[in-house]
N, C-alpha and C positions, 0 to 999 in steps of 0.2 A: 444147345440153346444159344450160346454164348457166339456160334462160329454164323447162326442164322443171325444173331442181332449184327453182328461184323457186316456179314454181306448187305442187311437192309439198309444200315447205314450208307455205305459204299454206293449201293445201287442208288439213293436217295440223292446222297450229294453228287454223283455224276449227273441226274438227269436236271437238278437244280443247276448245273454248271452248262449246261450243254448250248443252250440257247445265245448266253453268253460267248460262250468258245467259236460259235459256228460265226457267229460275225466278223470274228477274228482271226479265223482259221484258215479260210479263202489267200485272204491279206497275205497271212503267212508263208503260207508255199512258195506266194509269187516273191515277195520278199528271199526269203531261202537260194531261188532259182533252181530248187528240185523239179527234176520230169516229171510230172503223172500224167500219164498217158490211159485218159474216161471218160466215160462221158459225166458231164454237168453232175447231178444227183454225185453219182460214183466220186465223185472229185471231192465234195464238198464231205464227203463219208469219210475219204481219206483224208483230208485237210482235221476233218475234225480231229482224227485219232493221230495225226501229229500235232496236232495244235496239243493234246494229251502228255507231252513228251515236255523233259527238264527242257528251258530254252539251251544251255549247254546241249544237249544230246540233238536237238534239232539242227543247232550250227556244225556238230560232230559227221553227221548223216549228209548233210550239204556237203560240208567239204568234201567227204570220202564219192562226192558226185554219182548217189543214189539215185537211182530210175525205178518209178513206181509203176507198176503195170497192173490194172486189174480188168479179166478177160472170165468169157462166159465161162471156156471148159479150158481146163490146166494141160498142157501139151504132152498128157503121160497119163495112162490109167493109173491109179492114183487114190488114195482116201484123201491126200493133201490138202488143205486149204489155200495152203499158199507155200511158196519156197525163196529159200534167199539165195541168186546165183554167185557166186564171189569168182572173177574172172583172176587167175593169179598167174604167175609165172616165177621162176626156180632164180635165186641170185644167190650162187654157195645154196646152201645147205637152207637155206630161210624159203618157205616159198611166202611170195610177193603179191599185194591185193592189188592188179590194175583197173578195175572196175566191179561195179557191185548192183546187182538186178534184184528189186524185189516183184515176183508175181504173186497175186494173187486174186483166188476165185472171187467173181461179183456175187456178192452179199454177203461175204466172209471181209471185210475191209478192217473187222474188229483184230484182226489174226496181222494186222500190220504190229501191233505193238512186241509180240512174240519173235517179228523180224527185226525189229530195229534192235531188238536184246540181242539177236545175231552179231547186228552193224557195231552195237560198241563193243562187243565181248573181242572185237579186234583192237590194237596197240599200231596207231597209225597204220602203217599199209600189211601190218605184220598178221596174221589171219588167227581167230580167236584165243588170242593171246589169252586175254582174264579166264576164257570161262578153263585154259587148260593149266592154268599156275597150279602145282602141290599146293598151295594153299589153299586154292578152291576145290580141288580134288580131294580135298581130307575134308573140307565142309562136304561135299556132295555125297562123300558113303556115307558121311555120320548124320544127315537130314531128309535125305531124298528120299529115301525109302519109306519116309513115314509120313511123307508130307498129303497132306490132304488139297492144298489149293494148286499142285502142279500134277499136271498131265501124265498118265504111264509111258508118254514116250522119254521123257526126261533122266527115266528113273535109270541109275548106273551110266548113262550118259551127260558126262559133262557137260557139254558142248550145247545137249536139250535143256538141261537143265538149268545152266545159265540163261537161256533165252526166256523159259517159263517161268523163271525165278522173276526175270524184269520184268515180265508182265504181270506178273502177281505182286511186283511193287509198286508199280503203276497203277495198276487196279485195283489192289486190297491190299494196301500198305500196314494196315494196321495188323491184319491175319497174318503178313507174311513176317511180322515184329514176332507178335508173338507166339507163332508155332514154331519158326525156324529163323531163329535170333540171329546165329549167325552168317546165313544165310542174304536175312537182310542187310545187314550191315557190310557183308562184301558188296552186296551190290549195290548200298549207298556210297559207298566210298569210291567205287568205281564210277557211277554216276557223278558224283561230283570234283574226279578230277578230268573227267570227260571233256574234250575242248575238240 
């Protein structure tokens, strides 16, 4: 009962926020100077779900000079909705982010916030630096498994799981407080030293 009153709320105050955001959201991208490469509607779908985003993680995703692409059909048979390319190269032993592609399927544009949990889970150009620390890795066997608001792809997978974790911040902050405390609060904290 408790977890449906969570989501009503959630779902309430986003659709209360939307109309607002969407005027705003347009602005944004072009401000940013992020690529989305859509049409019109498609644009405005994705602008809203980054207008969605801390303004830190917005300016995080600019700099790392993210390209948004949303297309009919995904270039891979596929269940995917969407995929985050991260273009890297080898410097010593570190491999290196030199660019960073997010696709995804038209009318799945919701499934961008799941990517941008990708975009920050990297340490500047260093490739998912947060979501692979032992520190998060002892959150992830000791929450994931039992979590109800993250996807079975996450599950034993760091790397998913950082990404579903930020979107279940993003989206139902209050659920992700309190079913998986810790959880939350790494990813608050990485959020907000996010620059």
């Amino acid at each position: 009962m408790e977890k449906n009153i969570i989501r009503c709320m959630d779902s309430i105050a986003r659709k209360a926020i939307k109309s607002i955001t969407m005027i705003m959201a347009v602005a944004s991208v072009a401000i940013l100077g992020m690529t989305v490469d859509a049409k019109a509607e498609t644009n405005s779908n994705v602008a809203f779900y980054l207008a969605m985003q801390p303004a830190n993680v917005q300016t995080h995703i600019a700099k790392q000079g993210v390209n948004i692409s949303v297309v009919n059909e995904l270039p891979w048979t596929s269940s995917d909705l969407a995929i985050t390319y991260a273009y890297t190269t080898m410097h010593g032993t570190q491999d290196v982010i030199t660019g960073i592609d997010i696709v995804i399927k038209s009318g799945y544009e919701s499934a961008l916030t799941h990517e941008v949990g990708h975009c920050i889970s990297n340490l500047g150009n260093i490739r998912y630096y947060y979501a692979t620390t032992p520190e998060f890795q002892a959150i992830c066997a000791a929450e994931c498994r039992n979590s109800l608001y993250v996807s079975s792809q996450g599950w034993d997978n760091p790397i998913e799981y950082f990404a579903c974790a930020y979107d279940t911040y993003i989206n139902f902050p209050q659920a992700l407080r309190m079913f998986h405390p810790q959880t939350y609060n790494y990813i608050q904290a990485v959020v907000a030293q996010t620059i």
